[in-house]
KEKE-3310 file (N, C-alpha, C; in steps of 0.2 Angstrom, whole numbers, plus 5000, padded with zeros to 4 digits):
npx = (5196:5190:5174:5168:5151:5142:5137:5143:5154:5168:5178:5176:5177:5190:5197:5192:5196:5190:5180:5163:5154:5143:5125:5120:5125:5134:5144:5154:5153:5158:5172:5180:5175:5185:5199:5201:5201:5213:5222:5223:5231:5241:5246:5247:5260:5266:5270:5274:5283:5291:5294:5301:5313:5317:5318:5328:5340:5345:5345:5354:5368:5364:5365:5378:5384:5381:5383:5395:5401:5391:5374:5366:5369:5372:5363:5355:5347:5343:5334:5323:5320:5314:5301:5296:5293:5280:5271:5267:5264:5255:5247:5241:5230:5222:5208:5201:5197:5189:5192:5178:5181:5188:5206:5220:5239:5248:5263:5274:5266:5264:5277:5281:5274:5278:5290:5293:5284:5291:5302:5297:5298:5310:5317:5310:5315:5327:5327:5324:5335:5345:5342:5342:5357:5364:5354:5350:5361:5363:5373:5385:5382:5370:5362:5361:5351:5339:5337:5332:5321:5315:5312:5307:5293:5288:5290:5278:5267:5268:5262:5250:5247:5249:5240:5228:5216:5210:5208:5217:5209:5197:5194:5192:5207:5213:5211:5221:5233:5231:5236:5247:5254:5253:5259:5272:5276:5276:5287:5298:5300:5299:5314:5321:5319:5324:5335:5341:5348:5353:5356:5351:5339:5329:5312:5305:5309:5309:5293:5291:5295:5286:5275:5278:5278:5265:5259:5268:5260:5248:5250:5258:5246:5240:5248:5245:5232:5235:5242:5240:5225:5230:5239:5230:5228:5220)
npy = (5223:5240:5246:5259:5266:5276:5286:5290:5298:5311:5309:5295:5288:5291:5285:5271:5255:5252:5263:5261:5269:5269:5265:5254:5237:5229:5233:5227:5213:5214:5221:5210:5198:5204:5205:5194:5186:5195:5188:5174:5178:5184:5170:5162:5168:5167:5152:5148:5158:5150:5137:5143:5145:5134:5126:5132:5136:5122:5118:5125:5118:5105:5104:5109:5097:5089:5095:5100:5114:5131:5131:5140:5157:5174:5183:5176:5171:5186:5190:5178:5182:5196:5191:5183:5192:5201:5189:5188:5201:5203:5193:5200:5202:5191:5180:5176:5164:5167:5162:5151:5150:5159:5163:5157:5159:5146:5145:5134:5125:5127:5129:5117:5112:5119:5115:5103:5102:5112:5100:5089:5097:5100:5089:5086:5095:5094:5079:5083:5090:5080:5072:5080:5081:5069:5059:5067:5076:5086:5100:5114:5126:5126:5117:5125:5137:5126:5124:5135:5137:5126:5130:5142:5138:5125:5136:5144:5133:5130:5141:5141:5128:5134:5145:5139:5134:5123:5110:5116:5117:5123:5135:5150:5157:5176:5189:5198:5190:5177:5183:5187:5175:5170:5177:5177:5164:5163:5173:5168:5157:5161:5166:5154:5145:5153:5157:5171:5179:5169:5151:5142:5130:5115:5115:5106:5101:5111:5113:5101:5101:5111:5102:5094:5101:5106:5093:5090:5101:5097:5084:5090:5096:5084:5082:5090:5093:5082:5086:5098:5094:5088:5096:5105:5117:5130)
npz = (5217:5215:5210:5201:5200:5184:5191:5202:5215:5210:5218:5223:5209:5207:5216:5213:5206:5193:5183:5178:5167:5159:5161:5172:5175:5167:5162:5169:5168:5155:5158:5165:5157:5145:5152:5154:5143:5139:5148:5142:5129:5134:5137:5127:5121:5133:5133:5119:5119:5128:5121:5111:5115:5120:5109:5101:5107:5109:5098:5089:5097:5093:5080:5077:5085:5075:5062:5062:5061:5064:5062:5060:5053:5057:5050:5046:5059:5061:5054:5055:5068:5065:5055:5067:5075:5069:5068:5080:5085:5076:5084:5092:5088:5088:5086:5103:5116:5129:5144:5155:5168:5182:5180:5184:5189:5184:5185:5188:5180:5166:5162:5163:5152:5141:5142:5138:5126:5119:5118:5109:5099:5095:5093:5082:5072:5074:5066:5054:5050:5051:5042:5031:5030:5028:5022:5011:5007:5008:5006:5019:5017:5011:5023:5032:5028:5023:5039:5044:5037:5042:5055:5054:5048:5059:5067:5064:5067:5079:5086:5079:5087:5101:5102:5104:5119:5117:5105:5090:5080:5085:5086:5075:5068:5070:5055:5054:5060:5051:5039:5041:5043:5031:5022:5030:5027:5014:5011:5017:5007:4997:4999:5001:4988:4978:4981:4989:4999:5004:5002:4989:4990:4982:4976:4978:4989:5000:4999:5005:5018:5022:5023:5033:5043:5045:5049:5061:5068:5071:5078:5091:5093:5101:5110:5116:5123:5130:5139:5143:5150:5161:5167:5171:5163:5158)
capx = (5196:5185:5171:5162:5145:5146:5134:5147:5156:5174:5183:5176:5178:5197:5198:5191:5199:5186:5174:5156:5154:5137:5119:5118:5132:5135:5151:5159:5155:5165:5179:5179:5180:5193:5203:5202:5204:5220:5227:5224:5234:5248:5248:5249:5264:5271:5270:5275:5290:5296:5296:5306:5319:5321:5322:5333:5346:5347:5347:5360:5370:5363:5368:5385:5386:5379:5389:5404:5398:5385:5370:5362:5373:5370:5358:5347:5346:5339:5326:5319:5317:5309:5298:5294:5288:5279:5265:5269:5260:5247:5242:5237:5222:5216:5200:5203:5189:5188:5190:5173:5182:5192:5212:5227:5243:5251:5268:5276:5263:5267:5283:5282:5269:5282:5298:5288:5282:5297:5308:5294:5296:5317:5316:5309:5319:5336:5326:5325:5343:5349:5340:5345:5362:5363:5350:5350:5369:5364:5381:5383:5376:5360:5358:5359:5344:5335:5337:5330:5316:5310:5313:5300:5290:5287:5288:5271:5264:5270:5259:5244:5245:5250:5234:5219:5218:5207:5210:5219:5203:5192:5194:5195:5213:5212:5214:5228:5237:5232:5238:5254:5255:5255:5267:5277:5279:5277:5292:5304:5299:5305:5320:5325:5321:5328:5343:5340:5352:5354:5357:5345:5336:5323:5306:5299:5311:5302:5286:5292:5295:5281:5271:5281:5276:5256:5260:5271:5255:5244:5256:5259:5240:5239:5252:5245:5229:5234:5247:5235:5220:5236:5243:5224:5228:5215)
capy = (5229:5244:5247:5265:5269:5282:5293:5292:5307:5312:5305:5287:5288:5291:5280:5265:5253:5252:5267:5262:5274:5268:5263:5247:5231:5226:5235:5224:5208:5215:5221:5203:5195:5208:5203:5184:5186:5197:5184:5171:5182:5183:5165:5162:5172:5164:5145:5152:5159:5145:5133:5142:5147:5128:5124:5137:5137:5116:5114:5124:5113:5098:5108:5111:5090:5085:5097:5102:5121:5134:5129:5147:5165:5181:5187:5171:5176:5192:5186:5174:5187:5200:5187:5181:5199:5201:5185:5189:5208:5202:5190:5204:5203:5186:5179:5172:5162:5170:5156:5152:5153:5164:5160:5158:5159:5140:5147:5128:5119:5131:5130:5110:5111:5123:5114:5097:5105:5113:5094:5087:5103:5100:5081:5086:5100:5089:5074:5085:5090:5073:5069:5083:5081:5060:5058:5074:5074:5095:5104:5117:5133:5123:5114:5132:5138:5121:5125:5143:5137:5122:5136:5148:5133:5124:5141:5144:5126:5131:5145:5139:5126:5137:5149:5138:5130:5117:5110:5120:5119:5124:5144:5155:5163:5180:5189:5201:5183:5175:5187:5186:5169:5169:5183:5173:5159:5166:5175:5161:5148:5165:5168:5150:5143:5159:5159:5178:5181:5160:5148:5139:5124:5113:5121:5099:5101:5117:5111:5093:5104:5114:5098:5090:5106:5102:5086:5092:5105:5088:5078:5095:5098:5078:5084:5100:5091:5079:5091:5102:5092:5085:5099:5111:5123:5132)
capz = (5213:5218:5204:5203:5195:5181:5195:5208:5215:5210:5223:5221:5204:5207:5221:5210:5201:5183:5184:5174:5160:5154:5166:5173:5179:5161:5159:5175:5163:5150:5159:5168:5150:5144:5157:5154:5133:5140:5149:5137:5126:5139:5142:5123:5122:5136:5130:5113:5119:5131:5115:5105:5118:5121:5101:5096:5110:5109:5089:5087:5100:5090:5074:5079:5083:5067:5056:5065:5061:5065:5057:5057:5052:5062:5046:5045:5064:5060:5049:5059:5073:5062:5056:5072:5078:5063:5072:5088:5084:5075:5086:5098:5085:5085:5090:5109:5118:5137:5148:5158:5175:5183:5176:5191:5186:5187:5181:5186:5175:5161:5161:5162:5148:5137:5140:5134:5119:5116:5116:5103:5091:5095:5089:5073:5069:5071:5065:5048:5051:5050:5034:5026:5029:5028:5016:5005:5005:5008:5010:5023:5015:5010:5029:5036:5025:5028:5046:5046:5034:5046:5061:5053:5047:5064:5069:5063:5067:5086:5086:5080:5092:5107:5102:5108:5123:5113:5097:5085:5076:5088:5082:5067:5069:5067:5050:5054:5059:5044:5035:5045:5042:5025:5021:5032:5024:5005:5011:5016:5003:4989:4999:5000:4983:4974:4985:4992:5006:5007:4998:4986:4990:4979:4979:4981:5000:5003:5001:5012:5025:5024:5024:5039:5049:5045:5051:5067:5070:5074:5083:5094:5098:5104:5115:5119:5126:5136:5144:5146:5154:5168:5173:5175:5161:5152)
cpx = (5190:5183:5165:5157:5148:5141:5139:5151:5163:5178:5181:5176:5186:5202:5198:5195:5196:5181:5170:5155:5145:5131:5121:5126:5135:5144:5156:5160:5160:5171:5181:5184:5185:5198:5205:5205:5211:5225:5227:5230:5241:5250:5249:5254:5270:5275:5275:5284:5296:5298:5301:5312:5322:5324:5330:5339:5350:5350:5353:5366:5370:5364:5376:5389:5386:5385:5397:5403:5392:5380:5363:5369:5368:5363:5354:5341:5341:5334:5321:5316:5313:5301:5293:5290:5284:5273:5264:5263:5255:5243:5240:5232:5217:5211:5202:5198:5192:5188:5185:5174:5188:5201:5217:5233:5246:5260:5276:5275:5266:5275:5284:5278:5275:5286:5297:5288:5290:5303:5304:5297:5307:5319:5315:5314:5325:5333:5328:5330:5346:5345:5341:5352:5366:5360:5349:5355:5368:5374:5380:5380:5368:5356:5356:5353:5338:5334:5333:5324:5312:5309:5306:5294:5285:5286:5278:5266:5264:5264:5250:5240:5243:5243:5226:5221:5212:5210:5212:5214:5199:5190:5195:5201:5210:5213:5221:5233:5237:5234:5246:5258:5259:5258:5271:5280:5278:5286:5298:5304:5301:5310:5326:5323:5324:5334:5345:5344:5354:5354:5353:5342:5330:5317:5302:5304:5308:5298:5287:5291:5289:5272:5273:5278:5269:5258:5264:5266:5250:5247:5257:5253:5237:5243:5250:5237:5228:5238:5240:5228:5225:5236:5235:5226:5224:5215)
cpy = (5233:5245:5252:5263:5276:5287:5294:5297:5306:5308:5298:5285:5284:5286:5272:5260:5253:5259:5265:5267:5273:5264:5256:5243:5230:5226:5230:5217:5208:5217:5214:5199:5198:5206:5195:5183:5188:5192:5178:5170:5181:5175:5159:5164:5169:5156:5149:5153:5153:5139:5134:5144:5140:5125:5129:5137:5129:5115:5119:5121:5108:5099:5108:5102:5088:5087:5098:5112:5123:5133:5135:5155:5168:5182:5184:5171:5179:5190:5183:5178:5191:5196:5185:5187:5202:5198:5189:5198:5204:5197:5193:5205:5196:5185:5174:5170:5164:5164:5157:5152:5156:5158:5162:5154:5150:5140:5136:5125:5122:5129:5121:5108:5112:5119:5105:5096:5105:5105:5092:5091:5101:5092:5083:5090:5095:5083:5075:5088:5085:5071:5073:5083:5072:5058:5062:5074:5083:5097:5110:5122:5131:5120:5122:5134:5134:5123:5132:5141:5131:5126:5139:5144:5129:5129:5144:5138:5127:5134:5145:5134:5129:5141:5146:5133:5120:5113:5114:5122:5122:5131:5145:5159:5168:5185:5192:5194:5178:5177:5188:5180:5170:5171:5179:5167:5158:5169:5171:5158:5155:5164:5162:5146:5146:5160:5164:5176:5174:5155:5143:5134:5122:5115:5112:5101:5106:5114:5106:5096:5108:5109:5095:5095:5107:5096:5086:5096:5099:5086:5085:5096:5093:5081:5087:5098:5086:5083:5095:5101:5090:5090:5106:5117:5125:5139)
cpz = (5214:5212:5207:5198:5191:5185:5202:5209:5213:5213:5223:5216:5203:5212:5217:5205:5193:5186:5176:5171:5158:5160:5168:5175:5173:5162:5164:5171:5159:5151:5161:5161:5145:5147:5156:5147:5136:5143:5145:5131:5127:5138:5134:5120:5126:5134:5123:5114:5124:5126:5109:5107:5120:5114:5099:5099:5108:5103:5087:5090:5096:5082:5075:5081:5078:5062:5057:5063:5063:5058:5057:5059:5057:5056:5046:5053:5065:5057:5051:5065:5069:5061:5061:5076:5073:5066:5078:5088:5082:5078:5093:5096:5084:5089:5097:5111:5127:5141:5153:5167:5176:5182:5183:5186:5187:5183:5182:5181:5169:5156:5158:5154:5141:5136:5136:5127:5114:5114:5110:5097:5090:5090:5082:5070:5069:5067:5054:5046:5047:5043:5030:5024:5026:5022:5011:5001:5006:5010:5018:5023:5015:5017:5033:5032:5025:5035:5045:5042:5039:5052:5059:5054:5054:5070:5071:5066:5076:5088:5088:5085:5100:5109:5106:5113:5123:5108:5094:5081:5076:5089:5077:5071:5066:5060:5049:5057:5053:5038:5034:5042:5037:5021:5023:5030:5016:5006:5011:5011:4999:4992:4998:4993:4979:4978:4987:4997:5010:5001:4996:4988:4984:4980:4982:4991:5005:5005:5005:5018:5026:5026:5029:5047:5047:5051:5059:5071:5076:5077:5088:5098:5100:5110:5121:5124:5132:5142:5148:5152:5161:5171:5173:5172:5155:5153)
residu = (UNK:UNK:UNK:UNK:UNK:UNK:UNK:UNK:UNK:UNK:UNK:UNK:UNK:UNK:UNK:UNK:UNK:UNK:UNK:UNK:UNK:UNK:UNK:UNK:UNK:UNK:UNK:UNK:UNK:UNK:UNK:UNK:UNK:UNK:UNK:UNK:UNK:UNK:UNK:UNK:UNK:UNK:UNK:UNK:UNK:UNK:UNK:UNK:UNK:UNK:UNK:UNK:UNK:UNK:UNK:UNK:UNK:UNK:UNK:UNK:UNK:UNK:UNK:UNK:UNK:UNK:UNK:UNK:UNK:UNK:UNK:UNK:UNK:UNK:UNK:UNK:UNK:UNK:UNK:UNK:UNK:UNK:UNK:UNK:UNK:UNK:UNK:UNK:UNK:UNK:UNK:UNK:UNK:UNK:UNK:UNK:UNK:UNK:UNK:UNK:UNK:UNK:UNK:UNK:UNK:UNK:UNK:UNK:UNK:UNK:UNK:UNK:UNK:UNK:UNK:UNK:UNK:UNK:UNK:UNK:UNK:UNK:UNK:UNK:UNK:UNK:UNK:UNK:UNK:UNK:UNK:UNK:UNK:UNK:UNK:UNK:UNK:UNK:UNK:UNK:UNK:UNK:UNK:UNK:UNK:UNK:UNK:UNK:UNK:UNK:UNK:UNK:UNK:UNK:UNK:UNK:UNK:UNK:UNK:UNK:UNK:UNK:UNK:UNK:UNK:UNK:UNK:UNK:UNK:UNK:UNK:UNK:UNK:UNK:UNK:UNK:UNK:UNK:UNK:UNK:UNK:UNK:UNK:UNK:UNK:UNK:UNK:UNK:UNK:UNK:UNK:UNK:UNK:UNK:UNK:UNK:UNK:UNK:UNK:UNK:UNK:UNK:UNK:UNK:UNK:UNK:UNK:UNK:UNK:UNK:UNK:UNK:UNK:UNK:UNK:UNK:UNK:UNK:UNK:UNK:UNK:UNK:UNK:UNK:UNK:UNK:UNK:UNK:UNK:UNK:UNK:UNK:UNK:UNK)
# end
C-alpha cells in the first residue's frame, strides 16, 4: 500500500493508498493497528456467524425429531434476529486486542474452528431440548419458548467466547455490548416468564437456563483454545 507524507504534492497524495495528515511515521502504526483491531472484528463476526448457522439450521431438524413439530414460529424467528442485530452492532464498539503480528486469512481453519464450535453449542441446545421435553413434561407452546430462550442464551455465551482470541476473560467487553447484553437477556427472561408473545415458562427454568449458558461459555472457551492453538488462529 503506497503511504504519502502530509508535505507531499497532490498527485502523490491521490495516488496513495493512506495519506499522513500529521509530522512524523506515527500515523503508519495506527493505521497498521486499525487494520488489525478491524480484522479481529471481521473474523469475530465471522466465527460468530458460522456457529449459529450450524445451530439454528440442525436444532430445528433435531426439534422436528424430538417433537414431531416446529420448535420455533416465524415471530419467535423474528425476535431472535432482532435481538441478534442488536449484539452484532454493538460489538462494532468493543474493546479488541490488535494482534501482535501481521493476520492472514485461514478461511479453512476458521471454518473448521466454527463448525466444531457450532456441534458443542448444537448438543447443548438439543441436550436441553430433551430434558425439557422428557424430564419437564414441557408441552409444545412451552418447548418452542424454552428453545428461543436457550437460542438467545447460548446466543450470548457464543459471543463472548467468539470475541477474544484468549480467554474470555482476558478483556473488558465493551460497554455499548454490555449494555447489549443485558437488555438482551432482561428482555427474554420478561417475555418468557410473563408469557409476551410466547408462552410462559417458570422464572427457576429461566434462570437454569441462563446458568447452563455460564456453564456452556466455559466449556466453549476450553474448546476455543485448543482449537485455536491447532489450527494458527489469532
Amino acid at each position: 500500500m503506497g503511504i504519502a507524507v502530509f508535505t507531499a504534492t497532490d498527485i502523490a497524495k491521490s495516488a496513495a493508498g493512506i495519506v499522513l495528515t500529521e509530522p512524523g511515521l506515527g500515523g503508519i502504526v495506527a493505521a497498521i493497528e486499525e487494520g488489525r483491531t478491524t480484522f479481529q472484528r471481521v473474523l469475530t463476526y465471522t466465527l460468530r456467524s458460522i456457529i449459529h448457522k450450524v445451530v439454528q439450521v440442525l436444532l430445528l431438524l433435531a426439534g422436528l425429531a424430538i417433537t414431531g413439530t416446529a420448535v420455533l414460529t416465524p415471530l419467535l424467528m423474528v425476535l431472535m434476529m432482532v435481538a441478534g442485530d442488536f449484539l452484532a452492532l454493538s460489538s462494532a464498539t468493543d474493546n479488541v486486542r490488535a494482534s501482535s503480528a501481521p493476520n492472514v486469512w485461514r478461511i479453512g481453519n476458521i471454518t473448521i474452528a466454527g463448525v466444531i464450535r457450532g456441534v458443542c453449542d448444537l448438543v447443548f441446545c438439543v441436550a436441553l431440548l430433551v430434558v425439557g421435553r422428557f424430564a419437564l413434561g414441557l408441552g409444545d407452546d412451552a418447548l418452542r419458548t424454552l428453545t428461543v430462550v436457550t437460542l438467545v442464551f447460548s446466543g450470548q455465551a457464543i459471543f463472548y467466547v467468539a470475541r477474544e482470541r484468549r480467554h474470555l476473560w482476558a478483556s473488558r467487553p465493551g460497554s455499548w455490548l454490555i449494555a447489549s447484553s443485558i437488555l438482551d437477556v432482561a428482555l427474554f427472561s420478561t417475555l418468557a416468564i410473563r408469557g409476551i408473545l410466547m408462552t410462559p415458562l417458570p422464572a427457576m427454568i429461566v434462570a437454569g437456563l441462563f446458568g447452563a449458558a455460564i456453564v456452556l461459555a466455559f466449556c466453549l472457551d476450553g474448546v476455543k483454545t485448543i482449537l485455536f492453538r491447532r489450527l494458527a488462529i489469532a
